[in-house]
C-alpha positions in Angstrom: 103.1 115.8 113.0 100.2 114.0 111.5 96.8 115.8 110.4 95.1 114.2 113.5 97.6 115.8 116.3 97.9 118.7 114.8 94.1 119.3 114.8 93.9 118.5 119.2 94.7 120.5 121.8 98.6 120.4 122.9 97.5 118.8 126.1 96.2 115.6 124.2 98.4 116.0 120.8 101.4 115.9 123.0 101.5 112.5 124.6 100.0 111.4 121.3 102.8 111.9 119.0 105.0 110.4 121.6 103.3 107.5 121.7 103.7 107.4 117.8 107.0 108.2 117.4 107.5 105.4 119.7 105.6 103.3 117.5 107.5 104.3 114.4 110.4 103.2 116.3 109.6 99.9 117.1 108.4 99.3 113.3 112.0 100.5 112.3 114.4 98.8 114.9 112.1 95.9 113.9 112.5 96.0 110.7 116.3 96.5 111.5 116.6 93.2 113.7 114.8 91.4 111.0 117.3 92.1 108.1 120.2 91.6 110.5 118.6 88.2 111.4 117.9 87.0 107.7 121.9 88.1 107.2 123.0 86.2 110.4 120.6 82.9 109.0 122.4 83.2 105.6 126.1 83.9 107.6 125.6 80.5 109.8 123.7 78.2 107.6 126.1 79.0 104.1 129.1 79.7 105.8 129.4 78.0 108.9 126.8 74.8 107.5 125.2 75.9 110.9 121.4 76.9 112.0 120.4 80.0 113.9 118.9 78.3 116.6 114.6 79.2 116.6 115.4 82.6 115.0 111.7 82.6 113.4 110.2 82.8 117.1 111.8 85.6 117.9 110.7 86.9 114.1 107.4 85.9 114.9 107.1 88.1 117.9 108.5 91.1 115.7 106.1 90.3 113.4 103.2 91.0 115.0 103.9 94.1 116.9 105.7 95.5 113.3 102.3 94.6 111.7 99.9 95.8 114.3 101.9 99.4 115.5 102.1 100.0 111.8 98.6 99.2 111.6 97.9 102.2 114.4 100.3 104.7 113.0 98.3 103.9 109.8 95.0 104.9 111.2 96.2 107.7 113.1 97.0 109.4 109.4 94.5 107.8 107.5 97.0 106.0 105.4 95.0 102.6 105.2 95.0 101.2 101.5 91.0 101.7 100.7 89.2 101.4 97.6 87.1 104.5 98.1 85.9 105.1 94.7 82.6 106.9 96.3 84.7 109.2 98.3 86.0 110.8 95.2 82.3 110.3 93.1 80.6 112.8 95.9 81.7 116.2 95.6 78.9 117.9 98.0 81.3 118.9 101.4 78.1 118.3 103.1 77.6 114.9 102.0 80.7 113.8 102.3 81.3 114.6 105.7 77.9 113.0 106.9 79.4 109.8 104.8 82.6 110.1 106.9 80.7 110.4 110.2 79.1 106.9 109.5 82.4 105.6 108.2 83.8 106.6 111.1 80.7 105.3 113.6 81.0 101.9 112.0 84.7 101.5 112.2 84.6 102.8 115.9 82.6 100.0 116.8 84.0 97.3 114.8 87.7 97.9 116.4 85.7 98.3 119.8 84.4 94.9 119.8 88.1 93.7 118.4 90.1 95.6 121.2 87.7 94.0 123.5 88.3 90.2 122.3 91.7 91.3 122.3 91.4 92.3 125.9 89.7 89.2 126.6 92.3 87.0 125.0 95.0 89.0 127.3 93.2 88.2 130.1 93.1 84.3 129.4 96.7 84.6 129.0 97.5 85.9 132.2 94.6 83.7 134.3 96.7 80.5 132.8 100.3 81.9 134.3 102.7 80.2 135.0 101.3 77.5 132.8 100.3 79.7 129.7 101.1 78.9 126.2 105.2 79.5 124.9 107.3 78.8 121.5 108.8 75.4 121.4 112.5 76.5 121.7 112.7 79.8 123.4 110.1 79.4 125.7 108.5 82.9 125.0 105.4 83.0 126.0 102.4 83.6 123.9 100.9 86.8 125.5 104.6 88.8 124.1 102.4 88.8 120.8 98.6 89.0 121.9 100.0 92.3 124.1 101.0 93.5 120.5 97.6 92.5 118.7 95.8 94.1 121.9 97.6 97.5 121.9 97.2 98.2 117.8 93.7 97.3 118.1 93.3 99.6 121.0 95.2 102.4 119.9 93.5 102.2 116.4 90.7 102.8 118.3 91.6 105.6 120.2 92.7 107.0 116.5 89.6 106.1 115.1 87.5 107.8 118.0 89.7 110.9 117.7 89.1 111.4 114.1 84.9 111.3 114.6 85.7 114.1 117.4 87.3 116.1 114.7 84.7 115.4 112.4 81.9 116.7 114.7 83.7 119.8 116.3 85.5 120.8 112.1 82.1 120.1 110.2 82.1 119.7 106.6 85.4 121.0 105.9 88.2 119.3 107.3 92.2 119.1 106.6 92.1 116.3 104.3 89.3 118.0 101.9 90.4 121.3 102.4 93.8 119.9 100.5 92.1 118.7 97.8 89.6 121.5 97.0 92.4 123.8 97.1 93.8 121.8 94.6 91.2 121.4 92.5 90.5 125.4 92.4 93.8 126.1 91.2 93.5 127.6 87.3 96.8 126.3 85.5 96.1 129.7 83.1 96.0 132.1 86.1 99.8 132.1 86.4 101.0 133.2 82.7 97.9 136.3 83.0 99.6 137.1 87.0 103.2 137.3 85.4 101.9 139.4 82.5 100.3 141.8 84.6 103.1 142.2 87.0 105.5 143.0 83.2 
């Protein structure tokens, strides 16, 4: 359970974690399919002087969900690569939690405005059916992998919407700090003094 659903009500945590094991089960049978594929490729093309006929579309679809439900499960821990050197510069609770609360404003509306071209690019896919854009082989159609894009988008900012609630209804201390000040609290010469007291 992630730091995020664990802070919500069961209600909303729930259906939550579902939907991201679900997610972390699509990145890993993905990732499966894709070694299995790469092996089959090698199998036919070495072994058989065959070819594995349009195996990168069907990669290519992979792909993109892969990249874009591990891109949601990523924000739903906070688990994005960052170069937050000023995060670890402030060490004011106060002021890092107002820091975070516009952090967390401007990424809200960045992913908004995504998730809504996303939606908008959906939405030209399925106004062009039955003549909307396919691979060249397969024949699978383009909105397979914009549905992907659109749904780690949207979930990201679900994630990212979630976090600013916790942010406002925790205040300055929250899980992730609370780690990390306990941390830095601890006296390494408190133990060998405890132990001799206890003799």
């Amino acid at each position: 359970m992630s730091i995020l659903t664990s802070e919500l009500p069961k209600t909303v945590a729930k259906p939550l974690n579902g939907i991201i094991k679900l997610m972390n089960f699509m990145i890993t049978a993905g990732g499966v399919i894709m070694a299995l594929t790469f092996f089959m490729v090698v199998i036919v093309r070495y072994g058989f002087s065959g070819n594995l006929f349009a195996y990168e579309e069907w990669l290519m679809m992979i792909s993109f969900w892969m990249f874009f439900m591990a891109a949601a499960v990523a924000s739903a821990r906070k688990e994005h690569v960052n170069a937050d050197v000023l995060g670890f510069l402030i060490s004011n609770p106060r002021i890092i939690w107002w820091r975070e609360l516009v952090v967390e404003i401007i990424e809200i509306t960045v992913l908004s405005v995504v998730t809504y071209w996303g939606f908008l690019m959906l939405q030209e896919e399925i106004a062009s059916y039955p003549m909307w854009q396919t691979t060249v082989g397969l024949k699978i159609p383009f909105f397979v992998p914009r549905l992907g894009i659109f749904l780690g988008f949207f979930f990201m900012t679900i994630f990212a919407v979630l976090h600013f609630y916790l942010l406002l209804r925790n205040g300055p201390k929250w899980p992730e700090r609370e780690a990390r000040e306990i941390a830095e609290r601890v006296v390494p010469d408190d133990e060998p003094v405890k132990a001799q007291e206890t003799a």
